[in-house]
C-alpha positions as CSV (number, residue, x, y, z in Angstrom):
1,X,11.6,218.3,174.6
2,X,14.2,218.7,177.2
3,X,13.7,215.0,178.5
4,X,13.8,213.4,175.0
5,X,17.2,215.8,174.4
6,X,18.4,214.2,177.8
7,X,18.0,210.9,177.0
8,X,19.9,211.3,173.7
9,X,22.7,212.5,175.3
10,X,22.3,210.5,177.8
11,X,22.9,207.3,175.0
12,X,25.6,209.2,173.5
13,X,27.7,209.1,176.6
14,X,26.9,205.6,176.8
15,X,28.6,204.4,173.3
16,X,31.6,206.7,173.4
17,X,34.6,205.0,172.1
18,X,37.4,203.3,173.7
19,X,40.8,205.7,174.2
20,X,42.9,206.7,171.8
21,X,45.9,204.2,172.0
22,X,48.8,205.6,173.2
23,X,51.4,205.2,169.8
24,X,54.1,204.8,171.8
25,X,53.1,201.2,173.0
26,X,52.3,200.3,169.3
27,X,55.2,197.8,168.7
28,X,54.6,196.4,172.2
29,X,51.1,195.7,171.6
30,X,51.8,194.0,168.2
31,X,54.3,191.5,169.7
32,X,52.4,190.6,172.5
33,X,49.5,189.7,170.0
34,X,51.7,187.2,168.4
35,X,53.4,185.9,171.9
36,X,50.1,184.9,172.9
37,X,48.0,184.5,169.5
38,X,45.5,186.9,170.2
39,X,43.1,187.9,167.6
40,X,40.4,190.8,168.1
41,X,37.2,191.4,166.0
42,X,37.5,195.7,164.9
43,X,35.3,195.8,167.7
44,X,37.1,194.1,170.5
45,X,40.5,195.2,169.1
46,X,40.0,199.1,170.5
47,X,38.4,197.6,174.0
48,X,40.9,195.4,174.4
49,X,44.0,197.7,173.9
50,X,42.8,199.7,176.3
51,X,42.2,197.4,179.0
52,X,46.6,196.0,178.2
53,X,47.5,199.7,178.1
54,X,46.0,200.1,181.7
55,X,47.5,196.8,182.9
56,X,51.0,198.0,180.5
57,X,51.1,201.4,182.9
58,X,50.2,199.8,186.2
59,X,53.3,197.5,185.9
60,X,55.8,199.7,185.0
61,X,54.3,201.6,187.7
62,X,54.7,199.4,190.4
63,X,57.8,198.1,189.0
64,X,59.2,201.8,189.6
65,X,57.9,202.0,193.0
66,X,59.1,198.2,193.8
67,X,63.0,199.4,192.7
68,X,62.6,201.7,195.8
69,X,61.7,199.0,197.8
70,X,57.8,199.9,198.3
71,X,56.0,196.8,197.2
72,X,58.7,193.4,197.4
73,X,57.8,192.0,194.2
74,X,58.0,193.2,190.6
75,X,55.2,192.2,188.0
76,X,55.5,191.5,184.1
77,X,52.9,191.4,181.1
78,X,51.6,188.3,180.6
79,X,49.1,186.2,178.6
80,X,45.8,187.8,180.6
81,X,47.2,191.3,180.2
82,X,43.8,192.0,177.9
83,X,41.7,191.1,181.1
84,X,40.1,193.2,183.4
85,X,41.4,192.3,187.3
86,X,37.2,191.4,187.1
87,X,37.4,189.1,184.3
88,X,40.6,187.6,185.3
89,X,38.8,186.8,188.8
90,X,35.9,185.1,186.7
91,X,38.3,183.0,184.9
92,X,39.9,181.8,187.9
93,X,36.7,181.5,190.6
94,X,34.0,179.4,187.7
95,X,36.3,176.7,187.8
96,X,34.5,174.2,190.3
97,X,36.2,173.2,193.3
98,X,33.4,171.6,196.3
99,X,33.0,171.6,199.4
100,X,34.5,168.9,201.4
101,X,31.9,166.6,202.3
102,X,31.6,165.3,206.0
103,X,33.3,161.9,206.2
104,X,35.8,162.3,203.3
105,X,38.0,164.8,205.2
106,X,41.4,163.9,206.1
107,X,40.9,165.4,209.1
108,X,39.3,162.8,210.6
109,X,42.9,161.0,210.4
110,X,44.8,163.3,212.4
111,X,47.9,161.7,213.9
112,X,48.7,163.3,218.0
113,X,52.7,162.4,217.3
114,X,53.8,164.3,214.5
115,X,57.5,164.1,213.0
116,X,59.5,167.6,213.4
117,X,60.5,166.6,209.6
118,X,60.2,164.6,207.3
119,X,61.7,163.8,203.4
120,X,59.5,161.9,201.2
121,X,62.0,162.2,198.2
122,X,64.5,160.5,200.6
123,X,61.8,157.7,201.4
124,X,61.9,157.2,197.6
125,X,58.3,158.6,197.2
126,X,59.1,161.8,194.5
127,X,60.4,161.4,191.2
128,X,63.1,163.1,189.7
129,X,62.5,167.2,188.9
130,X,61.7,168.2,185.6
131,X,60.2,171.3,184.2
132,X,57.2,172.3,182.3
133,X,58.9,174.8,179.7
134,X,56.7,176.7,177.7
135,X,53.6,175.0,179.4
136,X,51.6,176.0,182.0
137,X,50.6,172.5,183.3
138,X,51.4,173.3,186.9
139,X,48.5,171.9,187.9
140,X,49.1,168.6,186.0
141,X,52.8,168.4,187.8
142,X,51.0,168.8,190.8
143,X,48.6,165.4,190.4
144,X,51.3,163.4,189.2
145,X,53.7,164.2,191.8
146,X,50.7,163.0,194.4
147,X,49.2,160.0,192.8
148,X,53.1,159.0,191.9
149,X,53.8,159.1,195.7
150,X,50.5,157.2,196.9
151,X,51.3,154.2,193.7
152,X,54.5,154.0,195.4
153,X,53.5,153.7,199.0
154,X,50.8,151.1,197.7
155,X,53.3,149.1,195.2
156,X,56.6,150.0,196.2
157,X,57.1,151.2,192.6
158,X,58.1,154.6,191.8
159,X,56.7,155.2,188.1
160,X,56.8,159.0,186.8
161,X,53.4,159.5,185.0
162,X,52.5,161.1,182.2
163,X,51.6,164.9,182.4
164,X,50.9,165.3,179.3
165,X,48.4,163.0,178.9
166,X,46.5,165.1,181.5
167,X,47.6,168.4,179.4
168,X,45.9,166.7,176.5
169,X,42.7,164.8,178.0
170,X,41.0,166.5,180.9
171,X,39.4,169.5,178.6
172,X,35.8,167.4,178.5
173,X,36.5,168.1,182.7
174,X,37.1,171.5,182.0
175,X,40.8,172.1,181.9
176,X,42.5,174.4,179.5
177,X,45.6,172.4,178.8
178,X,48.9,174.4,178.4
179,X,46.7,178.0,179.6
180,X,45.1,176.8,182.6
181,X,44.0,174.3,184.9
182,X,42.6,172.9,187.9
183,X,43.8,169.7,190.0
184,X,40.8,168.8,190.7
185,X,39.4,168.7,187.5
186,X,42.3,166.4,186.8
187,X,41.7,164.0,189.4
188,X,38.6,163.6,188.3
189,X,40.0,162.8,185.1
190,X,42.0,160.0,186.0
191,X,38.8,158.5,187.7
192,X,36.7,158.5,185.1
193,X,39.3,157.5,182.5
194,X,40.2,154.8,184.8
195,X,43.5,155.2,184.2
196,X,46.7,157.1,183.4
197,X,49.7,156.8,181.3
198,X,53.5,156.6,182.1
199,X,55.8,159.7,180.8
200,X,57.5,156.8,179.2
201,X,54.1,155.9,176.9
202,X,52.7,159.4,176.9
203,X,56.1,162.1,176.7
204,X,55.7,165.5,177.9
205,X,55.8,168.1,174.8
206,X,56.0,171.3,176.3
207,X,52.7,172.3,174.7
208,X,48.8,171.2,173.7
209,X,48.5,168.2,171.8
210,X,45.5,166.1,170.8
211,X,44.5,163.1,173.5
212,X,46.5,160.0,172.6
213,X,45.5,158.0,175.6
214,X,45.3,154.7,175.3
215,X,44.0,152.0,177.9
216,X,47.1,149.1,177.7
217,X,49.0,151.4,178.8
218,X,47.8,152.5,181.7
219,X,50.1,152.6,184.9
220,X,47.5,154.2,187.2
221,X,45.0,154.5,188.4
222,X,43.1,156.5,191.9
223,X,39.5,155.2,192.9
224,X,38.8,158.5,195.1
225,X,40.4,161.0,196.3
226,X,39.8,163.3,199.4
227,X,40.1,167.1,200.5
228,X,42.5,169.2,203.5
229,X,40.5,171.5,205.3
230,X,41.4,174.8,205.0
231,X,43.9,175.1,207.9
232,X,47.7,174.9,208.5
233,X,47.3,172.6,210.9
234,X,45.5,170.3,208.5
235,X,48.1,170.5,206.2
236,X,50.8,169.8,208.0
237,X,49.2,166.8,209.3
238,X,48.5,165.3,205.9
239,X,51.6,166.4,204.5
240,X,53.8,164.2,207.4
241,X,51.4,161.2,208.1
242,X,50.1,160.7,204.0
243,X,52.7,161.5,201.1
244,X,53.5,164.3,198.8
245,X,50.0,166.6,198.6
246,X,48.7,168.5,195.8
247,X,47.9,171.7,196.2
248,X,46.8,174.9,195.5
249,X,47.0,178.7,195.7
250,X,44.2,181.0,194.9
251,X,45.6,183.0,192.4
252,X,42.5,185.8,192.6
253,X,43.9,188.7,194.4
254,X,45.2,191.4,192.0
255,X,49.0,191.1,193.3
256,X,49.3,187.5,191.5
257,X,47.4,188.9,187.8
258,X,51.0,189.9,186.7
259,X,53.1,188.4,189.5
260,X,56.6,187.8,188.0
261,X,58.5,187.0,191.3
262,X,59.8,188.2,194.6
263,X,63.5,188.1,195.6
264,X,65.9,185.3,194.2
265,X,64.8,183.0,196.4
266,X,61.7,182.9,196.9
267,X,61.7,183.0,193.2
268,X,63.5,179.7,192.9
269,X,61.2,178.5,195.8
270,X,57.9,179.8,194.1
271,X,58.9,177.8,190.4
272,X,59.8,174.8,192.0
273,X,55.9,174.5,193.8
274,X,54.6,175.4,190.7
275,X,56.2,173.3,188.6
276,X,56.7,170.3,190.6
277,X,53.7,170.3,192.7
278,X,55.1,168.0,195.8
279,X,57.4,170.4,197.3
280,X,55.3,170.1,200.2
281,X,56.3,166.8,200.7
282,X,59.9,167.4,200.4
């Protein structure tokens, strides 16, 4: 009897209900819902409110601490603010990146007499800045900006290419459009495509749209593409010997969940590498 009376309230712990929601945060939850059109079964709705009340009181936490100068950085709600720091690492890590194959490493190309600096805008191999708005097609700024530079180092044509035609195609790859996505994936886009459009065929909108691509009006076009190693040094080399680079920062660590930015500078500097993707080359 005292086993069976045990396990019952045993399962009982096990299905107690989410927190009460603090009423205080009531209008804040509401408008983020509709900021970010997020809809919650009766179910979800109480699990998920707790979860962004957590995340709500960590921020405004840190953001107390950071005004005495403790942390560097201030954070802000945003669009994963329902997400566990767990769930927001699954997101991020199930997007496939490989390994880098033995041969297609552009190691191998190393140069021993390295420039002290160099300005591939000033070499006429970056098009002109523009910004992704409401959009978070990074990632799509990013592999425009580096097939752009290698079309013009090849043609001697500096064509700006469409972004949004990789906002609104590469979901069969596995991009998310305007909420996430993953150079890679993109790249791969392009090659099996077998081509991309010109922002003067294929505009940028500032949000998801359905795929208009369409093949006479391609402008580009990559055949392969090939990886850094994961080293400065590698980097660097690339970066002075190749063109404008795309890459990447892994985003998993809890400090960039609700990153909003650091000083004014490095604010300015972090916007314009994720929004224009060949800083690196600048």
């Amino acid at each position: 009897m005292t086993s069976a009376i045990f396990l019952a309230m045993l399962c009982l712990g096990m299905a107690l209900p989410s927190p009460a929601p603090d009423p205080i945060l009531d209008v804040e939850w509401q408008k983020w819902k509709i900021k970010y059109g997020k809809a919650y079964s009766l179910e979800e709705e109480g699990q998920k409110r707790a979860v962004w009340e957590d995340n709500m009181k960590k921020i405004k936490l840190h953001n107390g601490e950071n005004g005495l100068g403790k942390h560097g950085f201030t954070m802000e709600m945003n669009a994963f603010g329902d997400m566990t720091l767990e769930e927001f690492r699954k997101v991020m890590i199930e997007i496939p990146v490989p390994t880098v194959k033995k041969g297609k490493s552009v190691q191998k190309r190393l140069s021993v007499n390295l420039p002290k600096f160099i300005n591939w805008k000033k070499r006429g191999y970056v098009t002109p800045v523009q910004t992704q708005g409401r959009c978070n097609s990074c990632w799509a700024f990013s592999v425009t900006g580096a097939i752009e530079g290698q079309m013009f180092r090849k043609t001697g044509q500096l064509i700006p290419l469409s972004v949004q035609n990789l906002v609104d195609c590469s979901r069969p790859q596995g991009n998310w459009g305007c909420y996430l996505g993953n150079t890679y994936l993109a790249l791969h886009y392009v090659m099996e495509n077998g081509g991309l459009e010109s922002e003067a065929t294929y505009p940028y909108e500032e949000k998801d749209g359905s795929c208009r691509y369409s093949p006479e009006n391609s402008t580009a076009n990559i055949t392969g593409f090939e990886f850094v190693p994961k080293n400065e040094d590698a980097l660097m080399n690339a970066v002075a010997s190749i063109g404008p680079i795309s890459v990447a920062i892994d985003a998993r660590h809890a400090s960039f969940l609700f990153y909003k930015r650091d000083s004014w500078a490095s604010h300015c500097l972090m916007d314009f590498i994720f929004q224009h993707g060949y800083t690196m080359g600048q």
